[in-house]
N, C-alpha and C positions, 0 to 999 in steps of 0.2 A: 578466838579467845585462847590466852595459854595461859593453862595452870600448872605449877611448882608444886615438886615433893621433894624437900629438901632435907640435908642431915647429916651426918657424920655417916662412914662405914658403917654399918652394922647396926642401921638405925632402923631397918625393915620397909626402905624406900623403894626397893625392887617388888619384895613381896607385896606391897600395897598397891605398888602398878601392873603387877600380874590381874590381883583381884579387881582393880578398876577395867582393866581390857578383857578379862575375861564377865564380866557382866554388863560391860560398855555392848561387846559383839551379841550377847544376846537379844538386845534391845532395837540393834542398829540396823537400819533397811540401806545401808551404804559399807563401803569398804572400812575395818579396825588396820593401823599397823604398826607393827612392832619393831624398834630400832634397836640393838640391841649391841653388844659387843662382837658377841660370839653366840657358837650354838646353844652354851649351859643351858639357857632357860625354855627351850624350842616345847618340851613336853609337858611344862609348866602351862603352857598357854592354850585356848580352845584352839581346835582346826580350822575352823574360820577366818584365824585372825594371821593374815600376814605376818612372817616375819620377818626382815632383814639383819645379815647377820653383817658390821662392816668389817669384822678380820677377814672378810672377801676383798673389799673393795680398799686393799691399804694404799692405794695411791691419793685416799682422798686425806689430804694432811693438813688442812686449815679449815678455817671455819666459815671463809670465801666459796672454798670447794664444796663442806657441808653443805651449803646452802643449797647452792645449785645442783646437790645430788639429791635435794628434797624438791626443790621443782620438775627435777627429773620422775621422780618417785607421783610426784603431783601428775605430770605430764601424760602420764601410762595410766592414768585411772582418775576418772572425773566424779566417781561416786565415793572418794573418801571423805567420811567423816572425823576421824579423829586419828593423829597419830601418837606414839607415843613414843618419847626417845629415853632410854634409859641410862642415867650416869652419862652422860653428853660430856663431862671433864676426861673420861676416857676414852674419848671418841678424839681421833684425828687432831691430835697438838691440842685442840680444845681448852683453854687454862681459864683461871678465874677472871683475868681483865679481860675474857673475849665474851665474858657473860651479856653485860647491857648489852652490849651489838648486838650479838646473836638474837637475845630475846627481843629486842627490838625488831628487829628483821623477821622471826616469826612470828609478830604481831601483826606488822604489814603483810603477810602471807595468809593467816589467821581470815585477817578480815578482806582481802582480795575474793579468795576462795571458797569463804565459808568452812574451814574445818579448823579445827578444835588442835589445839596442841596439849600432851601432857608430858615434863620432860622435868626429870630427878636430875638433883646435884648433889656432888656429894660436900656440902659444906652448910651453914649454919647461916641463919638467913640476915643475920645481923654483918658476916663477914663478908656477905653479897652487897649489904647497902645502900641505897637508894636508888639501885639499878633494879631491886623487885618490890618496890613500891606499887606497882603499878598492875602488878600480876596478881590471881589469885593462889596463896598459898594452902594447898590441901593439908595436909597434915601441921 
């Protein structure tokens, strides 16, 4: 399953994914992880909960490459339940027309492996357009 928290800047789409993986990890008998830009949010989050930070891994510059840096991520850990990828628009080239793909592609990952997607954008769910029809939008 992947679920959407969509929005403009400063719409509190990060804060509301903090507060989902930090009460997701308490619940969870599997691996939480957190996909994140950068460090900012690292103490924000329980200790539990994985975090990847990719201004590590700046070779990965498309959304071909995303992927397969989440199978990799997959690959190294068979008890993840749920990952979360935050503002994915600022991840790796990342842009609006590369939305339906992506989200399509971790739907088929979603339901291969059974883990749970949750992944913020920063834009308004009308200017996404029938590319998240299909998803559940949290907020």
């Amino acid at each position: 399953m992947v679920k959407l928290l969509v929005g403009h800047k400063g719409s509190g789409k990060t804060k509301n994914m903090i507060q989902l993986a930090n009460d997701r990890v308490e619940k969870s008998d599997g691996s939480v992880i957190f996909i994140n830009k950068n460090h900012r949010l690292m103490y924000d989050l329980k200790y539990k909960i994985r975090v990847v930070c990719m201004e590590e891994y700046e070779h990965i510059t498309n959304s071909d490459e995303y992927i397969g840096f989440i199978y990799g991520i997959i690959s190294s850990d068979h008890d993840i339940e749920v990952i979360f990828i935050d503002s994915i628009l600022k991840h790796a080239d990342v842009n609006i027309s590369d939305v339906p793909v992506f989200l399509s592609r971790l739907k088929d990952i979603s339901e291969k492996y059974g883990i749970e997607f949750v992944v913020s954008l920063s834009a308004e769910a009308d200017e996404l357009g029938e590319s998240v029809k299909d998803f559940e939008i949290l907020n």
